[in-house]
C-alpha positions in Angstrom: -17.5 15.9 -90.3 -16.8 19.0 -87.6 -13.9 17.1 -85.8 -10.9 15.4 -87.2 -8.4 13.2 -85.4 -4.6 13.2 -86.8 -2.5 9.8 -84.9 0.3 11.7 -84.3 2.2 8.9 -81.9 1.1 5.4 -80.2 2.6 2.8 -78.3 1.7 0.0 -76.1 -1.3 0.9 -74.0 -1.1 4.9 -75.3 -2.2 6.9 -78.1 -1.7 10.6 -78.8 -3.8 12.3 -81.6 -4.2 15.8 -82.8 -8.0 16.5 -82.6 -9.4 19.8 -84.3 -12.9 20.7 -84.6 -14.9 23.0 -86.7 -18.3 23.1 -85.1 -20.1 26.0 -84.1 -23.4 27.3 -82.9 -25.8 26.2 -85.6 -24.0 22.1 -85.4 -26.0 20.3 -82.7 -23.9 18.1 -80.4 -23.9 14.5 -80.6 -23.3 11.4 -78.1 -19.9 10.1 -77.9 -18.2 7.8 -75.7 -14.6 7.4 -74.4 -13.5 3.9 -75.3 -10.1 4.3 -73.2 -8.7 6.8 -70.5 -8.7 10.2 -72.2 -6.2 13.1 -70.8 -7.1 16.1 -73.4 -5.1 19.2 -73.4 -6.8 22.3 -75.1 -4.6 24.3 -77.2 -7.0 26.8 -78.7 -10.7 27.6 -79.0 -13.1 26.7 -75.8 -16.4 24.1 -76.0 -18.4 23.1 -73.5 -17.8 19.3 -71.7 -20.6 17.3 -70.7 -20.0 13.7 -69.1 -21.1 11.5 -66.2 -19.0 13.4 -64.1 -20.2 16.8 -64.6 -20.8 19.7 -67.2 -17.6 22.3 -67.8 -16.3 25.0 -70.0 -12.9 24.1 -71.4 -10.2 26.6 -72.5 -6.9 26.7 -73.7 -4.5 25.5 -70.8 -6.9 22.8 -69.7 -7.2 19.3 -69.4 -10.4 17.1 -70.3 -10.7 13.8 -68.3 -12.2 10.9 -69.9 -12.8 7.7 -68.6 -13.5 4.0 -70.2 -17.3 3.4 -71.6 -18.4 7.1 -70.3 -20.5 8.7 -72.8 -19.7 12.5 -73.1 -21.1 15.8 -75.5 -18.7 18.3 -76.8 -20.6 21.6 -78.0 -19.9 24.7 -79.3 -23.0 27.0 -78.6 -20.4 30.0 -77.3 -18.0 29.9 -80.4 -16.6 27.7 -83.4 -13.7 25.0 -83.0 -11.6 24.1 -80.9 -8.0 22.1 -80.9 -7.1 19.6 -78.3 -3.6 17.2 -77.7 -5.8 13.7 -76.9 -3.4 11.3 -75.2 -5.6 7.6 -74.6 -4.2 5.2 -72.5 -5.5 1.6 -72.1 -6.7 0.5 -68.2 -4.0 -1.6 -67.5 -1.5 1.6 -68.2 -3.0 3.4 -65.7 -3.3 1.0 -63.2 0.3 0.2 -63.5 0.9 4.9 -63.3 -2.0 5.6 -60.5 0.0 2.4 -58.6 3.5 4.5 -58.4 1.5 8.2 -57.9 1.5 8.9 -54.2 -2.0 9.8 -52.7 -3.8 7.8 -56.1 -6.2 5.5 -54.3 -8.4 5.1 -57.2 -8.5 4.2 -60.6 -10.4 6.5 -63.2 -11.1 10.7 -63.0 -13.9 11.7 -60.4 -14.4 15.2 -62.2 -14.7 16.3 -66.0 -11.5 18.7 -65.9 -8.5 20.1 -64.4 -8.2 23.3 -64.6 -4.7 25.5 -66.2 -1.8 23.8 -64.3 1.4 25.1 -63.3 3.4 22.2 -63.1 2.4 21.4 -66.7 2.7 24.7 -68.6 6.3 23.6 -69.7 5.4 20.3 -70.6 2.0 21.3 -72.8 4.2 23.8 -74.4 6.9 21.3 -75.1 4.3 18.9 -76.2 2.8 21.2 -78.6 6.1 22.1 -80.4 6.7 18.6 -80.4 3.0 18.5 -82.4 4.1 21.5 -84.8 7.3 19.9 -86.1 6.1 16.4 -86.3 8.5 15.1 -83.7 6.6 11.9 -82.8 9.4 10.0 -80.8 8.6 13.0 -78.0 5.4 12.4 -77.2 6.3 8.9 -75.1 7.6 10.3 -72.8 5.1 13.6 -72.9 2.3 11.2 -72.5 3.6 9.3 -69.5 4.2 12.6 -67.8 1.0 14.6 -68.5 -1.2 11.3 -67.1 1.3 11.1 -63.7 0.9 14.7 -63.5 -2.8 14.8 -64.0 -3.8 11.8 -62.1 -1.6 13.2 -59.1 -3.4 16.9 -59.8 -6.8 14.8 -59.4 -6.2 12.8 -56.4 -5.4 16.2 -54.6 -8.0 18.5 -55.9 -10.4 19.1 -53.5 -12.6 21.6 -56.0 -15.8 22.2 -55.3 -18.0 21.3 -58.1 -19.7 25.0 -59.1 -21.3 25.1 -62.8 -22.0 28.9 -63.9 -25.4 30.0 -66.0 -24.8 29.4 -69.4 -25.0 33.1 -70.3 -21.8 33.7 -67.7 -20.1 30.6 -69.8 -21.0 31.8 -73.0 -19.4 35.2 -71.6 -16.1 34.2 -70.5 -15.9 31.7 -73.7 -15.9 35.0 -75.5 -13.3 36.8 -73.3 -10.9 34.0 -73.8 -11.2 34.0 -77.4 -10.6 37.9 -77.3 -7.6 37.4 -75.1 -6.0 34.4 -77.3 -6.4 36.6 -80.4 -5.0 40.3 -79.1 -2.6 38.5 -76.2 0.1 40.5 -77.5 -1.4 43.7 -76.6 -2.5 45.2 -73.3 -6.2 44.1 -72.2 -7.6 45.6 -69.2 -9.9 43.7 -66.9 -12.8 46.9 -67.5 -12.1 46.4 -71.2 -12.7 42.4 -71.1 -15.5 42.7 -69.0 -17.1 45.6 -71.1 -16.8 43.3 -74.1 -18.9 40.6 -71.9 -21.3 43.4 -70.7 -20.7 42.6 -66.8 -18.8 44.4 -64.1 -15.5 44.1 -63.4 -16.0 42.1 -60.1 -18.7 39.6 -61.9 -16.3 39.1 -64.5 -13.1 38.1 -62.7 -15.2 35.7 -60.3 -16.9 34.4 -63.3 -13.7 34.1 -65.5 -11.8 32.6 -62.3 -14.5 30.0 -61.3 -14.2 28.7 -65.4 -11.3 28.9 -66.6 -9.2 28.6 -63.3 -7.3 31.4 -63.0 -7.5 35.1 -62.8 -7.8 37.3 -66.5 -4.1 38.6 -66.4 -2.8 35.0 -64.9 -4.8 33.3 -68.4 -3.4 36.3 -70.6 0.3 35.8 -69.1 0.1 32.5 -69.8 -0.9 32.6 -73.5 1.4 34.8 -74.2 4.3 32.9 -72.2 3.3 29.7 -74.4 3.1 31.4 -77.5 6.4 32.4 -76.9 7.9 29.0 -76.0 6.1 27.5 -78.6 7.8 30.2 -81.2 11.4 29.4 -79.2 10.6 25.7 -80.1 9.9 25.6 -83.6 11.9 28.7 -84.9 15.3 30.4 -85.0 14.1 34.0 -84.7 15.8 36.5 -81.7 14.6 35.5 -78.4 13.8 39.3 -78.0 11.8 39.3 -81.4 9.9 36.7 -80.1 9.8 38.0 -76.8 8.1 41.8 -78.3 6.1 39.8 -80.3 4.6 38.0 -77.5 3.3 41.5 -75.8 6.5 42.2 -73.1 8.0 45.0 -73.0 11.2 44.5 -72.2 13.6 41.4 -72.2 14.6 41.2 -68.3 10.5 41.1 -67.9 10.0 38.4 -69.9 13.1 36.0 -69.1 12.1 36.2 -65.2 8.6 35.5 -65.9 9.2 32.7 -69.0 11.8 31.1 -66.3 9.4 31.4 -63.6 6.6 29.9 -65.8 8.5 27.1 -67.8 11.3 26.7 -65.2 14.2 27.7 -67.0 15.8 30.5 -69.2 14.0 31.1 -72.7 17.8 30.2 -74.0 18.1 26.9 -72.0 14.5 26.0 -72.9 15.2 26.7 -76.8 18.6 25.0 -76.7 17.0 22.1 -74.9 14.6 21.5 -78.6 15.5 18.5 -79.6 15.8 16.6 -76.2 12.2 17.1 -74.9 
């Protein structure tokens, strides 16, 4: 077995599991199929996402969309394992959410993924802690508002569907597993797309068109929810965790954490045990 599902939390008409997988290049991917809504957010690795509803490369920051009786392949041809928060809800539980989301008109996900979201960066990284200290009576309320979120995300995206070459994907899989590993330190754009043997330009509108977001933006980010992961689960100095995380200076990284996660790293850490 490559992939292993941990229940972490259920309820009526919702299920949240911790799903990690350990497949690689050299495991061939097989036909699965969604029994119930699925709202995946990927927490570490990238894979590539094929369903009815298009092919994608997903990386940390974004959300897989699943819906009932679709049959989907998850492979790994770019790089080994991945780790996702799966939240499943039943039909009648998101009929009952897409009813009270203004601008839902339809029931089920036209596209395979959303891309990195703002509006949910404090709410994956609350849900992640929540996932690292085993604090299941969170996730309730976590799943209820990453579906609203997502559903509302997906009845406003007006994306163009645009799949890259599988050489550019297996590029940028590589350059986000490069960033998530040395976020800490400075990367350079010309230093990320030297390890991916493209040009600069190539590189960003690659990365952009993939992932969703710019090279710095997806490095910012990582280190931002490392950090608010780290305020979560630990007692350390917000400043310790704050160096650690690759910033320089404190003042830089409160403005940016609060402009990120909507609060102050010491509101957001005192705010632990209250989701």
């Amino acid at each position: 077995m490559t992939t292993t599902a941990k229940n972490l939390a259920s309820g009526s008409g919702w299920q949240v599991s911790d799903v990690i997988c350990t497949a690689g290049a050299g495991d061939r991917p097989f036909e699965e199929q969604h029994r119930i809504f699925c709202v995946a957010a990927v927490t570490s690795g990238t894979f590539r996402y094929r369903t009815r509803q298009g092919s994608a490369m997903l990386a940390p920051g974004a959300i897989l969309l699943g819906n009932p009786g679709t049959c989907y392949e998850c492979g790994h041809e770019h790089g080994t394992g991945d780790r996702c928060l799966s939240f499943h809800f039943s039909s009648p539980y998101m009929e009952r959410l897409v009813a009270d989301v203004p601008g839902a008109k339809r029931l089920g996900f036209a596209g395979p993924r959303l891309p990195p979201l703002a509006a949910l960066a404090p709410l994956l990284a609350q849900a992640e802690a929540a996932r690292e200290t085993a604090d299941s009576e969170a996730f309730e309320e976590f799943g209820l508002r990453i579906a609203g979120a997502v559903v509302a995300a997906a009845a406003d995206s007006s994306e163009i569907a645009r799949t890259p070459s599988r050489r550019d994907q297996k590029r940028v899989a590589e350059a986000v597993r490069l960033i998530e590993l040395n976020a800490e330190r400075p990367l350079s754009l010309s230093e990320l797309a030297d390890s991916t043997a493209t040009s600069p330009y190539h590189f960003l509108r690659t990365f952009r068109q993939v992932v969703g977001m710019t090279p710095y933006q997806f490095m910012l980010r990582t280190r931002l929810h490392h950090a608010a992961v780290r305020l979560r689960t630990s007692d350390e100095a917000i400043s310790t965790i704050a160096f650690d995380a690759g910033f320089n200076d404190l003042s830089t990284f409160n403005r940016r954490f609060k402009r990120e996660m909507g609060e102050a790293p010491g509101i957001y850490r005192a705010k632990r045990t209250g989701g």
